[in-house]
N, C-alpha and C positions, 0 to 999 in steps of 0.2 A: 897193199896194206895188211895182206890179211898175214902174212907172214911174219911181217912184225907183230903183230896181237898173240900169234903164235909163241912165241919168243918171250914175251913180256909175261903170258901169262905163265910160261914154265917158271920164269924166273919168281912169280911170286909164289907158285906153286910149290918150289924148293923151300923158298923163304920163311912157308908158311910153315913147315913141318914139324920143324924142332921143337917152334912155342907150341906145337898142337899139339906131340907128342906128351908135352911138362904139364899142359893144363889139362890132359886127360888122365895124366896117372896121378895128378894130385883130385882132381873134382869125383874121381869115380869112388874115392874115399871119404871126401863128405859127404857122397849121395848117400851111401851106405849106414854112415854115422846115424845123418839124420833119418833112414828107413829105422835103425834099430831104437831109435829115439822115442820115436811115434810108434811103434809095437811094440816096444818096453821091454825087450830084450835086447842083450847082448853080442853086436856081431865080429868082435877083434877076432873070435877062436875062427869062424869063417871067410874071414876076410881073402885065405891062401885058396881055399874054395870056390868062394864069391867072386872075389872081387877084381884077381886077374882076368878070370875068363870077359867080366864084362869089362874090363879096360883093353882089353884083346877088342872086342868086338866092335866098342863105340870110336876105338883106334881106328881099325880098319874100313867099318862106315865112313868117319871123319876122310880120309883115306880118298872113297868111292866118293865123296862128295866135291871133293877141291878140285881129284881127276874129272867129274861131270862140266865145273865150272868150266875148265882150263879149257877144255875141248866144246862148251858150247857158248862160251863167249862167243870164239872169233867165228866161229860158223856163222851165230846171232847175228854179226856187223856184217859178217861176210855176206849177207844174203842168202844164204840157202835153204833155210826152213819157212819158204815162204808154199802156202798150202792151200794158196788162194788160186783154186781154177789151173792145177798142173795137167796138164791135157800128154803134156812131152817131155820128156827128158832135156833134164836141165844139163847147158851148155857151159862151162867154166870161164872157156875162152867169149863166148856168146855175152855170160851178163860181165865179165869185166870192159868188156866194151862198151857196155849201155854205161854201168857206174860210171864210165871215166866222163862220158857226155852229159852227165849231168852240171858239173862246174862250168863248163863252157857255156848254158844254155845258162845259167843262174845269173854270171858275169855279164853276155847280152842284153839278158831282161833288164838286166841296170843300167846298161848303156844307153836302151832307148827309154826308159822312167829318167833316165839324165839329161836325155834332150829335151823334154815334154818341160823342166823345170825352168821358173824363172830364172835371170843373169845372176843373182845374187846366190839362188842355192846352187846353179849347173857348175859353179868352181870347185866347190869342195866335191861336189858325185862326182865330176869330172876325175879328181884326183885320186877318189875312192877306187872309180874302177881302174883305172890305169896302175892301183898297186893292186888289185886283184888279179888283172891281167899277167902283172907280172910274176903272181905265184902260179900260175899257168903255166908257165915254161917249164918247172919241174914233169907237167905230166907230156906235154909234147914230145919232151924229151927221150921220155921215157916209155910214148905209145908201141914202141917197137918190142917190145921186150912183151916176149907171149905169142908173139904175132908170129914167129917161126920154128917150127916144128926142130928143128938140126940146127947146129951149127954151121952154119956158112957166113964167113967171115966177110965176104965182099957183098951179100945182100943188109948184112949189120951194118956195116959200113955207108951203104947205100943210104940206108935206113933213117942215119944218125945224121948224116949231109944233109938229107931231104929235110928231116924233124929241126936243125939247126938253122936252117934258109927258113922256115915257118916262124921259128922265135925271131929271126931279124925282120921277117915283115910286120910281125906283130908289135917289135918295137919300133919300129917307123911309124908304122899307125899311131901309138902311143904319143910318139914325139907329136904330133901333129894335132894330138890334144890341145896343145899348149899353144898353138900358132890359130886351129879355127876349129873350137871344143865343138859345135852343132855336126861340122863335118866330120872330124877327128873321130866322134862320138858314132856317128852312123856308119864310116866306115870300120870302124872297131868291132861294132856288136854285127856286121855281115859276117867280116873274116870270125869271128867266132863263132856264127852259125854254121858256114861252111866245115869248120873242122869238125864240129860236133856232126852233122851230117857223114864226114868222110869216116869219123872213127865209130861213128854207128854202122858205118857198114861192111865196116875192117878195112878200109882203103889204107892202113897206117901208110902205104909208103906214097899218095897222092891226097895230103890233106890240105893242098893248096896247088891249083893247076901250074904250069911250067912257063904259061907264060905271067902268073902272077911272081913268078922265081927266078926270070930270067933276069940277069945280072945281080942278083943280092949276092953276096957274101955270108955264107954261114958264122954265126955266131961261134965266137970262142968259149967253151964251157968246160967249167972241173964236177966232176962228181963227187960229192961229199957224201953222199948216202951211206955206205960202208963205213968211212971214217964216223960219221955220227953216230952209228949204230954199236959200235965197238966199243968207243967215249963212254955210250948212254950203261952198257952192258957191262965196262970195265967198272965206270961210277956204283952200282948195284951190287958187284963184289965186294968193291972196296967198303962201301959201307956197311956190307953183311959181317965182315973180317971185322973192320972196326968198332961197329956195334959188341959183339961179340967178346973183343979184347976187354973194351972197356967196361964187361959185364953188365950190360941191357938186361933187364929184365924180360924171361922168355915171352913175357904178353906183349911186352913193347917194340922187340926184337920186328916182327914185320911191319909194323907201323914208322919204325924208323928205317926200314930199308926202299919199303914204299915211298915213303914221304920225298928221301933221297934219289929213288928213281922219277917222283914225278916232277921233280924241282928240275932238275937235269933233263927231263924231255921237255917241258915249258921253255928250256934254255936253249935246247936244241932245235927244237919244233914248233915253237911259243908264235912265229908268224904266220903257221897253217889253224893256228886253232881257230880262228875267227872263220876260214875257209867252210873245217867242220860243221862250224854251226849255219852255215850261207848256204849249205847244199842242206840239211835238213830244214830251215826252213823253206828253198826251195820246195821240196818234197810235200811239204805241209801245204802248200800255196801260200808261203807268208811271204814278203820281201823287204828287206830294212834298208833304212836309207844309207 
């Protein structure tokens, strides 16, 4: 994820610039106005003196600032300026493994809080997790990826079989919700121990033993990742272009191309965001029903 953050924040870092450019060469002229106001002298003869050099300067701060955000955003979500107790050199591949184990432990703990609940509320938690579960397949799918150094195409391969037979156990568990939710329910939130277990300890290509695999059929799956991303990326043009044509106003200009890119990721991504907020409060020790 952290590459998308990457991504998203150039593009408003682009977005940002023109209006930043407009409102600095017009505000560094009232600054000035109103300096000469209040000292009761006249500053238009010095303005060519003045007033460039400081629209030069609070430019290029403006500048250093946006370049700060853009690059300590995704660091911030990314994890890495955490200063708490670094004894070691931090591992990249190491905490994307821990991150990923966290959803799978969060979805657990609601499996067995699902069972503990009377018949009347275990239907709805029932259903709850079994569509959390199923936004889990994205990252199963995808635990391979980071996990090898080279290209080799027949261990990817391997990888992606393996990761594909895990998502069809997990939907057989699932189905079995429906038929006896108490057991459905306990075998769910094991198999998702287990994984979270295997990809803590980088096991990506054994996160369900071989005889829990033997005879599943791997799941048929298309990757949309890319196509979304492209969508979300082409959308943020189109609407900078179109802003632009239609003569937006330089202050509105990134709040309307914003606006247009967040609408379009909600559209795109709108069934992970709940996800988001279920691993942080994880993290907090909180858990919602």
């Amino acid at each position: 994820m952290a590459w998308r953050m990457w991504i998203y924040g150039f593009v408003v870092c682009v977005a940002t610039l023109v209006p930043a450019a407009e409102l600095v060469n017009t505000g560094h002229r009232s600054v000035l106005s109103e300096w000469g106001r209040l000292l009761g002298t006249q500053v238009a003869g010095a303005y060519e003196e003045i007033g460039t050099p400081v629209a030069y300067a609070a430019y290029v701060l403006f500048i250093a600032f946006i370049g700060s955000v853009w690059v300590g955003l995704p660091l911030l979500f990314a994890g890495l300026p955490n200063w708490r107790g670094r004894l070691r050199p931090r591992s990249w591949t190491r905490e994307r493994q821990l991150r990923r184990v966290v959803p799978f432990l969060a979805v657990a703990a609601q499996a067995g809080s699902a069972i503990t609940q009377t018949r009347g509320g275990r239907s709805s938690a029932a259903h709850r997790v079994a569509a959390r579960t199923q936004r889990l397949e994205i990252e199963i799918l995808g635990a391979w990826r980071g996990a090898m150094p080279g290209r080799n195409r027949n261990r990817r391969r391997t990888l992606q079989v393996h990761a594909r037979q895990v998502v069809s156990v997990l939907r057989m568990a699932t189905h079995r919700i429906d038929q006896s939710p108490e057991d459905g329910l306990r075998e769910l939130g094991l198999l998702l121990l287990q994984i979270a277990e295997r990809q803590a300890e980088g096991r990506v290509g054994a996160l369900l033993d071989e005889e829990q695999l033997a005879g599943i059929e791997p799941v048929t799956v298309r990757d949309w990742e890319r196509l979304k991303l492209v969508v979300l990326l082409g959308i943020c043009a189109m609407s900078a272009v179109g802003a632009h044509a239609l003569d937006v106003p330089g202050a509105l200009l990134p709040y309307a191309v914003g606006g247009a890119g967040l609408a379009t990721a909600l559209l795109v991504y709108g069934s992970r965001a709940r996800d988001g907020l279920d691993i942080i409060d994880s993290l907090r020790g909180i858990q919602r029903p």
